[in-house]
Backbone as numpy.savetxt, mean C-alpha at the origin, in Angstrom:
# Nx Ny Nz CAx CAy CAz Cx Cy Cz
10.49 -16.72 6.14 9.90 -15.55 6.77 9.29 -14.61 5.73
9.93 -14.63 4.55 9.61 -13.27 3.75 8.90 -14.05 2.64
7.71 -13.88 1.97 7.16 -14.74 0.90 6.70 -14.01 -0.58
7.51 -13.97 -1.24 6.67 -12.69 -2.25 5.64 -13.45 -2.96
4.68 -14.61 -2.86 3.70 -14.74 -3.35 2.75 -14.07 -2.52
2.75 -14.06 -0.74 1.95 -13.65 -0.02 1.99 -12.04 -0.25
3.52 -11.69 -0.83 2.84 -10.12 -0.58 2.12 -9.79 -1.59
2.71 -10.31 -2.81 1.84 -10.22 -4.14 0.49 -10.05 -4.23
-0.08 -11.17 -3.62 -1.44 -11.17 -3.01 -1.98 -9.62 -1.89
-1.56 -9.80 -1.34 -1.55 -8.30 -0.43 -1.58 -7.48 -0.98
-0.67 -7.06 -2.03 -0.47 -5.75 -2.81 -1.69 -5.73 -3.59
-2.46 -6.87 -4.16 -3.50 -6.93 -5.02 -4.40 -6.70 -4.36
-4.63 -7.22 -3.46 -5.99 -6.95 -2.59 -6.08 -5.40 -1.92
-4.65 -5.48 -1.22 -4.67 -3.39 -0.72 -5.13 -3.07 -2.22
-4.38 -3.20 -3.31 -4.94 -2.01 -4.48 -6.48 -1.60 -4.48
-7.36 -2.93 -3.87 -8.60 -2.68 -4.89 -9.57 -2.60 -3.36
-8.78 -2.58 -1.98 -9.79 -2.25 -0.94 -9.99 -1.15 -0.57
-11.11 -0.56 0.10 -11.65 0.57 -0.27 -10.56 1.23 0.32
-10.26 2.70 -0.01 -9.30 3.68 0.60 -9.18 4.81 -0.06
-8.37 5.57 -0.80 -7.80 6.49 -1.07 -8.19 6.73 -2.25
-7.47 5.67 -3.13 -7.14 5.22 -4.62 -8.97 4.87 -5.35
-9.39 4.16 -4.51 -10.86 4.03 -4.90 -12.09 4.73 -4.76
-11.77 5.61 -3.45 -12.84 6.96 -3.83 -12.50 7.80 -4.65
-11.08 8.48 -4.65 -10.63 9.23 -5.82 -11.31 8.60 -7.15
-11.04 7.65 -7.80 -11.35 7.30 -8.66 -13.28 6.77 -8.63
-14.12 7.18 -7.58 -15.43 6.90 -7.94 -16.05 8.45 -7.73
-15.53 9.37 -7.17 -15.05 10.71 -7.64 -15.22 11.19 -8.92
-13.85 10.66 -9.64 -13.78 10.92 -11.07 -14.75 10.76 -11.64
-15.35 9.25 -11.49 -16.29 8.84 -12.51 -17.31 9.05 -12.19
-17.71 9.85 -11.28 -19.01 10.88 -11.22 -18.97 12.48 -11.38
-17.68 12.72 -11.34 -17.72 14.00 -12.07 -17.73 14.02 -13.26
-16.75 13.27 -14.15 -16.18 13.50 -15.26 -16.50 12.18 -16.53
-17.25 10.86 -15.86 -17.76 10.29 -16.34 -16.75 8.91 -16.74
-17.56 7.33 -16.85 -16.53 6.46 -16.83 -15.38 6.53 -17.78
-15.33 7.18 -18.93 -14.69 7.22 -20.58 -13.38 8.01 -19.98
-13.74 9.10 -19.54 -12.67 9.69 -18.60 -12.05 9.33 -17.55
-12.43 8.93 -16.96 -11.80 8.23 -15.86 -10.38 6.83 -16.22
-11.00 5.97 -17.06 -10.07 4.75 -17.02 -8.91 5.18 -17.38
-8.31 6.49 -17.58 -6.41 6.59 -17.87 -6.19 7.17 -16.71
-7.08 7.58 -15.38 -6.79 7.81 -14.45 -6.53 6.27 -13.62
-7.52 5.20 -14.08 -7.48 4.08 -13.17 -6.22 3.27 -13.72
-5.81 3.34 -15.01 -4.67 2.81 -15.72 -3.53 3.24 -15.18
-3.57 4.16 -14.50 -2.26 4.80 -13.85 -1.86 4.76 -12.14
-3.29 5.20 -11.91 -3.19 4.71 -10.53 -3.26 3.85 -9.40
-4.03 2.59 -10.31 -3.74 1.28 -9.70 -2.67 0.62 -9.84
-2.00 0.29 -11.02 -0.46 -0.32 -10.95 0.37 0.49 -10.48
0.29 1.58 -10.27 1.24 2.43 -9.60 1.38 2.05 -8.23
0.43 2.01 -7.11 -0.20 1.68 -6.32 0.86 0.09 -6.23
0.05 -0.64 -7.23 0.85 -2.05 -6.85 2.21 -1.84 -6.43
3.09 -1.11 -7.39 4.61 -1.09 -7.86 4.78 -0.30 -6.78
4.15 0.56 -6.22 4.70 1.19 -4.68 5.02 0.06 -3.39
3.53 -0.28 -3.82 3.61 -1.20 -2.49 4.92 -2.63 -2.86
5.17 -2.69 -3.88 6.04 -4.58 -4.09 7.26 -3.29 -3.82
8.26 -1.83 -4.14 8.95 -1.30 -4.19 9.28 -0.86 -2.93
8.10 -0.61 -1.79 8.56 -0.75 -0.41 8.66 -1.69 0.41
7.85 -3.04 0.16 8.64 -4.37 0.59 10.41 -4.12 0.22
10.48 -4.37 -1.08 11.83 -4.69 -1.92 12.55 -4.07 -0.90
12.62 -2.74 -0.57 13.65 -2.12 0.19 13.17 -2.67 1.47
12.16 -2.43 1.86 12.52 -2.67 3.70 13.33 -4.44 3.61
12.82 -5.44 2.88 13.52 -6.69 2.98 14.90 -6.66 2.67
15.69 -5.51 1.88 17.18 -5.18 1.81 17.33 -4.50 3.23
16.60 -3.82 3.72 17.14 -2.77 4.89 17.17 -4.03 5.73
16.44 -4.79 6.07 16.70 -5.81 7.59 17.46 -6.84 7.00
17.77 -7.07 5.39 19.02 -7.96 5.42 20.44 -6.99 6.08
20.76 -5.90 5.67 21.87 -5.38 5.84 21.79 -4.70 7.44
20.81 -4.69 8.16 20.96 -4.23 9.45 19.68 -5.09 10.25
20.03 -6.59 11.01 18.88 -6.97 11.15 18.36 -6.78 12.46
18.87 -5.97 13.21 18.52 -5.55 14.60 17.41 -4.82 14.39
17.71 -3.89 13.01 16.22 -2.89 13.08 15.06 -3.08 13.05
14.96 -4.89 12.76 13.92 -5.42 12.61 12.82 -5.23 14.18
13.19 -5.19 14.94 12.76 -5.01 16.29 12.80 -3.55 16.74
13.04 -2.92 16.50 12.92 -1.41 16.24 11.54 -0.83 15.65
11.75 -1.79 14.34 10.86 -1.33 13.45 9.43 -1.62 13.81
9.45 -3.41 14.26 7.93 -3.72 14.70 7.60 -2.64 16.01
8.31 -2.60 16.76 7.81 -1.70 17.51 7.16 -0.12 17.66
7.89 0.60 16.54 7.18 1.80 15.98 6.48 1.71 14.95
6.23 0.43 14.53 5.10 -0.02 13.77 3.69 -0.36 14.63
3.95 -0.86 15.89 2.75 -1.32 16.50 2.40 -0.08 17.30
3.68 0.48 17.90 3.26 2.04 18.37 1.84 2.94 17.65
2.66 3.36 16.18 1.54 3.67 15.20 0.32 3.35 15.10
0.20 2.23 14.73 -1.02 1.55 15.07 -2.02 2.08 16.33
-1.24 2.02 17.34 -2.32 2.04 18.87 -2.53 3.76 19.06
-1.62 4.62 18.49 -2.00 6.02 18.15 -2.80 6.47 17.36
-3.41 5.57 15.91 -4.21 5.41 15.10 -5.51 5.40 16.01
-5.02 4.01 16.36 -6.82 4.08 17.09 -7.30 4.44 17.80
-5.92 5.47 18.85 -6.59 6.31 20.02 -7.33 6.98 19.57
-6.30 8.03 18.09 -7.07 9.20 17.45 -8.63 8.59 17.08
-8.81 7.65 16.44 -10.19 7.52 16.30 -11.55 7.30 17.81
């Protein structure tokens, strides 16, 4: 069920698809120029990774030690979701 090559992959690909992390940083490098920018991108992309592999890590301990919540969880997970796209 749980594959950490697949999330690995995931975590790599969220890092570098467009969002948050990547306008901030095309931002930077039009204000402040590329030379400046890369100890911003040195920091905030592996960070980014290590968030995302650090909240797998725990949620895959949380549904080993309580695995009912697993069905809990998809559900106010898919909830979210369909409130997402009302708002839009």
């Amino acid at each position: 069920m749980f594959s950490w090559t697949e999330l690995i992959v995931f975590a790599l690909i969220a890092t570098w698809t467009p969002g948050p992390n990547p306008i901030t940083s095309m931002g930077n490098a039009s204000a402040f120029g590329f030379k400046e920018t890369v100890p911003f991108w040195m920091g905030i992309y592996p960070a980014f990774f290590i968030l995302m592999l650090l909240a797998a890590f725990l949620s895959k301990g949380l549904m080993e030690i309580v695995p009912s919540l697993q069905k809990i969880m998809v559900f106010l997970g898919a909830l979210y979701i369909f409130y997402l796209a009302y708002k839009m």
